[in-house]
Backbone as CSV, one residue per row, in Angstrom:
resi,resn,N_x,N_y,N_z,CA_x,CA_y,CA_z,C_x,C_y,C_z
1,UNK,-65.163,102.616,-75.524,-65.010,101.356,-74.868,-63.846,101.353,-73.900
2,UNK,-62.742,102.305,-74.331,-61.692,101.983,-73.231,-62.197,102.714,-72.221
3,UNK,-63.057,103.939,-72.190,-63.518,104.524,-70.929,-64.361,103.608,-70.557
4,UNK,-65.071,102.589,-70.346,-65.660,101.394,-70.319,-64.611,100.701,-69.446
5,UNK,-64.143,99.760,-69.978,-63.012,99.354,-69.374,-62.195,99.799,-68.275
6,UNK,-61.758,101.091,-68.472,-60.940,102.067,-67.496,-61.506,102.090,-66.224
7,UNK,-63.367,102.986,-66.220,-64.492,102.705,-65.318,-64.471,101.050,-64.465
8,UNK,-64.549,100.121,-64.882,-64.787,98.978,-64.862,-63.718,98.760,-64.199
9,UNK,-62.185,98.623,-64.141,-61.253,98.591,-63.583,-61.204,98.995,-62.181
10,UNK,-61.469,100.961,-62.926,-61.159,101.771,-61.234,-62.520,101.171,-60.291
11,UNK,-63.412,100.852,-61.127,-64.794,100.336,-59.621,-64.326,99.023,-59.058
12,UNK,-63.309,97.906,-60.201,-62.801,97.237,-59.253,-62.145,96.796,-58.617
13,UNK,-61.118,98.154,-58.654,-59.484,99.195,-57.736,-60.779,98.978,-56.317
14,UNK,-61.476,100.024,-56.847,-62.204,100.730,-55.411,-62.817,99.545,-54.903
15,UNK,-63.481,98.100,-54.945,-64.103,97.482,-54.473,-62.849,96.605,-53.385
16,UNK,-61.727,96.512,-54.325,-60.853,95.511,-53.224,-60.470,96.015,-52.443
17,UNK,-60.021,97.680,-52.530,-59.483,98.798,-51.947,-60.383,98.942,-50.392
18,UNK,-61.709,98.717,-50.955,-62.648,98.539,-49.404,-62.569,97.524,-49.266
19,UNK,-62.915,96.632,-49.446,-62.568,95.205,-49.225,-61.738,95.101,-48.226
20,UNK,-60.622,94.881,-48.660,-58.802,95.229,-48.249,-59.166,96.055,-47.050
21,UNK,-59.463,96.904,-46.804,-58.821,98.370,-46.335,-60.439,97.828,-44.937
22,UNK,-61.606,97.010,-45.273,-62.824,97.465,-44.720,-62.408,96.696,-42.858
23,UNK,-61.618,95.471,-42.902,-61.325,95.067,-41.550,-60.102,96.078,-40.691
24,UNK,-59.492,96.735,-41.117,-58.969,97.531,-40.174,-59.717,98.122,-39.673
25,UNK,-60.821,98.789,-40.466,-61.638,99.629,-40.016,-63.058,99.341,-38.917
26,UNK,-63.158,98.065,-39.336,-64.460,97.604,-38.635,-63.959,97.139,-37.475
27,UNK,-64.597,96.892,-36.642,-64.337,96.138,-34.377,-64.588,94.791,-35.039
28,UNK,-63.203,94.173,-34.393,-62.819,92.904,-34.447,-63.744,92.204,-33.602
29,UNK,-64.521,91.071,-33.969,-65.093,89.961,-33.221,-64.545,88.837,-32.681
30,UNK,-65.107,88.285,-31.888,-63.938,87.085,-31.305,-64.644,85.963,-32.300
31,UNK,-63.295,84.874,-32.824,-63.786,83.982,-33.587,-64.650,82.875,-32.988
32,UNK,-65.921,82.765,-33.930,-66.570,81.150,-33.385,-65.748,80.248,-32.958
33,UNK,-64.871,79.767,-33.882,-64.104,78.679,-33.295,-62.718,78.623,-33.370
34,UNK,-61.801,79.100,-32.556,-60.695,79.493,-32.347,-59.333,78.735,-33.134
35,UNK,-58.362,79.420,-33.804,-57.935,78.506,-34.628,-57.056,77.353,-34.011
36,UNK,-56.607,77.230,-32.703,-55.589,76.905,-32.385,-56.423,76.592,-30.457
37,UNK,-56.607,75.027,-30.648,-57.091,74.873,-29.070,-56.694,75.021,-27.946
38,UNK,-56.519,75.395,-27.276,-55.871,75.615,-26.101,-55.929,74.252,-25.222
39,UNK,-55.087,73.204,-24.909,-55.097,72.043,-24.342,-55.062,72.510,-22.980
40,UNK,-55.928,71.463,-22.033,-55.709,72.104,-21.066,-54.690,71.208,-20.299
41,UNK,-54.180,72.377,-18.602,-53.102,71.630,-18.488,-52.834,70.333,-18.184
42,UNK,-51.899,69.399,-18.671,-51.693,67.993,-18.056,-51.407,67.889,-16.368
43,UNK,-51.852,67.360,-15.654,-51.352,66.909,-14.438,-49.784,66.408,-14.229
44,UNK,-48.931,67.050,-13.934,-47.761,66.326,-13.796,-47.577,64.528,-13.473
45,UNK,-46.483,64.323,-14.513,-46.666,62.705,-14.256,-46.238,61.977,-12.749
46,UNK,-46.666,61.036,-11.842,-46.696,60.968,-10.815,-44.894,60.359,-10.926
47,UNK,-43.815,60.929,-10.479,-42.712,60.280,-10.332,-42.715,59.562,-8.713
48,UNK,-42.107,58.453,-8.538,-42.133,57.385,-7.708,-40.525,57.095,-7.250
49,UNK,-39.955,57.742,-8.393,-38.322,57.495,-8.088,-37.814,57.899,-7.267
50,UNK,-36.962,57.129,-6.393,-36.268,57.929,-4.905,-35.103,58.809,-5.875
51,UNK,-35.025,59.748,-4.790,-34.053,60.969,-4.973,-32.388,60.021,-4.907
52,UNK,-31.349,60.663,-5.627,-29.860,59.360,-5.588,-29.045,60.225,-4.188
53,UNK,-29.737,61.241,-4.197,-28.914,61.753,-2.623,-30.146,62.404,-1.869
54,UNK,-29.515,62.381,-0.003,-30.626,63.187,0.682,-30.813,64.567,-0.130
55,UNK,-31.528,65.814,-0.218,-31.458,66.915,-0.805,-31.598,68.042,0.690
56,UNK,-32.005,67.142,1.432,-31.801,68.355,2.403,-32.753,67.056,3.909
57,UNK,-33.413,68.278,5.059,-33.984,67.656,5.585,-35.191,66.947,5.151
58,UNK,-36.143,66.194,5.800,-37.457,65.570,5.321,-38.462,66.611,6.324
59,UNK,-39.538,66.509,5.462,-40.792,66.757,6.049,-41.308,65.923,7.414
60,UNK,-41.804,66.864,8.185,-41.897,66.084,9.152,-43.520,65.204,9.364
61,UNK,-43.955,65.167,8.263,-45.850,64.424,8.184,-44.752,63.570,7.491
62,UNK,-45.414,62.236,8.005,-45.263,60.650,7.122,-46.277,60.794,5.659
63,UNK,-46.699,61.168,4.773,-47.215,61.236,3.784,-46.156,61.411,2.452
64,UNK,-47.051,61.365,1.200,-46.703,60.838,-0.229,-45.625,61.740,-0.512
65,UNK,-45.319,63.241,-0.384,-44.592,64.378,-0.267,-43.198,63.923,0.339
66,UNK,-43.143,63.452,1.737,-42.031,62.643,2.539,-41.424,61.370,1.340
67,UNK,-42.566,60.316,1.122,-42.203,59.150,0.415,-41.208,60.121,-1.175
68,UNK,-41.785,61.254,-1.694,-41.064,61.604,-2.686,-39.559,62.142,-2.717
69,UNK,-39.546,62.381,-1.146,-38.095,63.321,-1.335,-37.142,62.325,-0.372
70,UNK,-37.717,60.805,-0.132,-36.454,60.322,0.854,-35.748,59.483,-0.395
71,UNK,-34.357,58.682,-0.135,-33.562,58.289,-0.769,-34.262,56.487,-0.757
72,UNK,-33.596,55.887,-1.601,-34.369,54.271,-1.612,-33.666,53.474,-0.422
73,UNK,-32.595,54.111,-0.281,-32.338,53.702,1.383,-33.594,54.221,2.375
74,UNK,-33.283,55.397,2.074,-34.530,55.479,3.583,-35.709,54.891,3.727
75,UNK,-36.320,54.456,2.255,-37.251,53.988,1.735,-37.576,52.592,2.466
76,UNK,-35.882,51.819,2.342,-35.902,50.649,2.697,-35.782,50.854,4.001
77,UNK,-35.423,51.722,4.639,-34.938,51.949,6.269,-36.664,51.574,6.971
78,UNK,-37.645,52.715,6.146,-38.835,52.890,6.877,-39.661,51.579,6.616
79,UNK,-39.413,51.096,5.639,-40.181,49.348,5.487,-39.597,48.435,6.499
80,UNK,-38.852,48.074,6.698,-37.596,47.327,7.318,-38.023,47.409,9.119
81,UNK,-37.902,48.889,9.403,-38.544,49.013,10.585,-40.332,48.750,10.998
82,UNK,-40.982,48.923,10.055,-42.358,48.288,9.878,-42.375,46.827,10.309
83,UNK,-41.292,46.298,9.810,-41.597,45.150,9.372,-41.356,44.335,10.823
84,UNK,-40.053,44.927,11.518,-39.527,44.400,12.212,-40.527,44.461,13.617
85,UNK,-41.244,46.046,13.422,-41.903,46.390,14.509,-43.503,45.272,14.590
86,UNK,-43.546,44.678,13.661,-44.526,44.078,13.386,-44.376,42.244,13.660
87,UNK,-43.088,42.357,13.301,-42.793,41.111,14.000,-42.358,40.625,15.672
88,UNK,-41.710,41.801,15.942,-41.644,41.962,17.521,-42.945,41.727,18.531
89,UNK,-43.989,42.525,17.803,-44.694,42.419,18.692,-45.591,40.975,18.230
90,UNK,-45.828,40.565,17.181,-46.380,39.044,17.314,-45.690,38.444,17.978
91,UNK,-44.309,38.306,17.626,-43.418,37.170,18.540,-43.378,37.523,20.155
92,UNK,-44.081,38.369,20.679,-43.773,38.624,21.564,-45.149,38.501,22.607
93,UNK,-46.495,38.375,21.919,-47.351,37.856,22.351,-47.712,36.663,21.837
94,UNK,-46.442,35.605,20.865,-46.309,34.320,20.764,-45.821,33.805,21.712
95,UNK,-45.187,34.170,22.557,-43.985,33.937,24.009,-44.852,34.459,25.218
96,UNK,-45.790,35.514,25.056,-46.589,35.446,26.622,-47.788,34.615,26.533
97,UNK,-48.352,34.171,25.466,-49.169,32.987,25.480,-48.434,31.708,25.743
98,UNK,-47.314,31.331,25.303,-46.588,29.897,25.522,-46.793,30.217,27.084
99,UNK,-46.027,30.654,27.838,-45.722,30.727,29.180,-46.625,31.313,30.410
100,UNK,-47.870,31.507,29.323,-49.084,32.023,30.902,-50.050,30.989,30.651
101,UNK,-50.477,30.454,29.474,-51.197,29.188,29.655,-52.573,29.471,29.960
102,UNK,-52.884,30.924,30.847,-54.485,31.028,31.535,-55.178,32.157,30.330
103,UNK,-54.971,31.829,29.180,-55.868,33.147,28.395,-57.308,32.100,28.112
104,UNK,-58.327,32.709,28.097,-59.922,32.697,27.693,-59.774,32.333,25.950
105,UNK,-60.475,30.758,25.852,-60.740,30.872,24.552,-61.074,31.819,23.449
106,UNK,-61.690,32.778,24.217,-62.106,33.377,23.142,-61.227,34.668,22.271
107,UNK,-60.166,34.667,23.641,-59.065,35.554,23.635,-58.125,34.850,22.875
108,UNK,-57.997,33.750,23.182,-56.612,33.450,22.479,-57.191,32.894,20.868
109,UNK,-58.404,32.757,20.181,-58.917,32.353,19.502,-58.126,33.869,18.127
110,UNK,-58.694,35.409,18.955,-58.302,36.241,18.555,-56.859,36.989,18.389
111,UNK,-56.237,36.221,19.399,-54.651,36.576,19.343,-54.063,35.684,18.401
112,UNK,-54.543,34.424,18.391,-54.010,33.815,17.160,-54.150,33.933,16.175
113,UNK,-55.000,34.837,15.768,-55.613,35.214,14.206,-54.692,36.608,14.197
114,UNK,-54.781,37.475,14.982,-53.647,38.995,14.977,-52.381,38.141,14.726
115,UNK,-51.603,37.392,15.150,-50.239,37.069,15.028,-50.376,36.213,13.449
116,UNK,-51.309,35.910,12.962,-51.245,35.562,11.824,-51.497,36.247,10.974
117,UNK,-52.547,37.383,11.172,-52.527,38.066,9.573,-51.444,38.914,9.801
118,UNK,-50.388,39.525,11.032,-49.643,40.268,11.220,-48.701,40.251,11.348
119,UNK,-47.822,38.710,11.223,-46.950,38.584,11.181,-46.181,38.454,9.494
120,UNK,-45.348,39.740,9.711,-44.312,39.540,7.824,-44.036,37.798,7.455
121,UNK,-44.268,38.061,6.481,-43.835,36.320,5.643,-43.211,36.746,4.505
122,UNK,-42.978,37.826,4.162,-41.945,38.254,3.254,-40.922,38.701,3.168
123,UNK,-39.885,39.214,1.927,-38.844,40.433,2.536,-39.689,41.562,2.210
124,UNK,-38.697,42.867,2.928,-39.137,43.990,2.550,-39.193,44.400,1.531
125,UNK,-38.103,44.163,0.572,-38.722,44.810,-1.078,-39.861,44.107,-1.564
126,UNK,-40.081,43.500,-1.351,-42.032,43.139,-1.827,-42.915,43.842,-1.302
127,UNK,-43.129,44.650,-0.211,-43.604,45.445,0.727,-43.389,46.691,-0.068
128,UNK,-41.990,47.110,0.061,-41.447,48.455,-0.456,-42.165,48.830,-2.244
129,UNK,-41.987,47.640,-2.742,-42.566,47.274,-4.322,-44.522,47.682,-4.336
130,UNK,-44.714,47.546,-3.426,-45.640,47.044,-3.358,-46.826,48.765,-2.811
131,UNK,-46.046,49.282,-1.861,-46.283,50.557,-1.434,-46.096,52.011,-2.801
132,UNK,-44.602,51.317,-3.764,-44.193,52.089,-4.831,-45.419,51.977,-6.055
133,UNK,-46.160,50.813,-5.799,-47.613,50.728,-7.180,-48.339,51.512,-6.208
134,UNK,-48.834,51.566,-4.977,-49.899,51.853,-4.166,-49.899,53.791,-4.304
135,UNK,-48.753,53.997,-3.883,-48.397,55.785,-4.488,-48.351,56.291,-5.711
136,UNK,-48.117,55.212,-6.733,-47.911,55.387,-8.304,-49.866,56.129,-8.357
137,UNK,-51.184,55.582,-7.511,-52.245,55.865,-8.141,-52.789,57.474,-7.378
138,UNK,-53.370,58.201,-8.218,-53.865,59.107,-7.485,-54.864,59.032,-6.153
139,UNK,-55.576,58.147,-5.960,-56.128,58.027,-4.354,-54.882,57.793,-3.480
140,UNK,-54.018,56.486,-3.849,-53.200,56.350,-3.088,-52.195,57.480,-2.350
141,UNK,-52.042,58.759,-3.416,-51.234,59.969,-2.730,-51.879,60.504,-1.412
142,UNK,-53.287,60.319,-1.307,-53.777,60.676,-0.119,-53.345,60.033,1.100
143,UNK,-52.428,58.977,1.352,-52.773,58.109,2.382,-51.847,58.251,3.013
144,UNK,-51.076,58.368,4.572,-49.943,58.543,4.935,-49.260,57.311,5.117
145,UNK,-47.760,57.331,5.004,-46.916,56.051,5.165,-47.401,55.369,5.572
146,UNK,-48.164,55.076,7.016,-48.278,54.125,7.777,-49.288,53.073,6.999
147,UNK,-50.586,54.222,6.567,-51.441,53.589,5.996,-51.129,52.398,4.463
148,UNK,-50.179,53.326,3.975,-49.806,52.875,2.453,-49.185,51.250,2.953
149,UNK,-48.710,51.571,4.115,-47.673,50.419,4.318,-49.264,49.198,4.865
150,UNK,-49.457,49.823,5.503,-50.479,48.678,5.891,-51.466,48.224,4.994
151,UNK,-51.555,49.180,3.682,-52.927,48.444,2.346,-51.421,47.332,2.025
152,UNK,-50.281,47.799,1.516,-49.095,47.161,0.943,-48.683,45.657,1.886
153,UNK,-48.984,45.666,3.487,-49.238,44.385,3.878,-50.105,43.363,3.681
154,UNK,-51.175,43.999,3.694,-52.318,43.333,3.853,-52.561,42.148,2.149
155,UNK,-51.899,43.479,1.042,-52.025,42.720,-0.480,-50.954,41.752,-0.057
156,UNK,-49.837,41.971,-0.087,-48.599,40.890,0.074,-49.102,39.341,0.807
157,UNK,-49.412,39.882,2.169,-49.583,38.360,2.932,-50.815,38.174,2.228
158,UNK,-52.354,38.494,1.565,-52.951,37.762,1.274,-53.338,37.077,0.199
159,UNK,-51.421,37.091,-0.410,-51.421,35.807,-1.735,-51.335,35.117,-1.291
């Protein structure tokens, strides 16, 4: 019986022994389902924050790239001048209509509607605020300053 036993043992030495010993030996398969998922990568989060100093020169395209690397001064510099350039010229075909008197109804029907949806009725940080949600979205990165500024008018004056 102990040669029984003994037998019985060493066959099941030798069974774990292959067992054990049988994956070194055999070609590794790739696993069904991998233990550990591979996430894929996140999109960097869209930062909106002006830089606290210039870092160097600016890009010379008015686009979302420019809006990222100027300071919140310049920020306010480039609204400010929008704004102003936008009021100049209404007020300024508010003053050649007062004093020529001979425009065509149908002309001045249309100049009075341009000097109204185009003239600022706000300050600029509502504008500036307003351009900073408009770049916060991914379509919006497509659009260059001018444009951003002009969706960012158009919401403002038509509360």
């Amino acid at each position: 019986m102990t040669r029984t036993r003994l037998a019985a043992a060493l066959a099941a030495l030798g069974v774990v022994v292959c067992v054990a010993g049988t994956p070194l030996l055999a070609q590794e398969e790739p696993e069904l389902i991998p233990k550990e998922q591979v996430a894929p990568p996140e999109k960097p989060a869209l930062d909106s924050t002006p830089p606290a100093t210039a870092t160097g020169p600016l890009r010379a395209a008015l686009d979302f790239k420019r809006w990222q690397e100027m300071t919140a001064r310049e920020r306010q510099t480039f609204v400010e001048g929008a704004i102003q350039a936008l009021s100049s010229v209404t007020l300024r075909l508010r003053a050649d209509m007062e004093t020529d008197g001979k425009v065509p109804p149908e002309s001045l029907a249309a100049m009075v509607r341009f000097m109204h949806e185009h003239y600022p009725r706000f300050p600029a940080t509502m504008y500036l605020r307003e351009m900073d949600s408009i770049y916060m979205r991914s379509d919006g990165q497509n659009l260059s300053m001018s444009e951003c500024f002009d969706q960012a008018f158009r919401r403002i004056n038509a509360r």
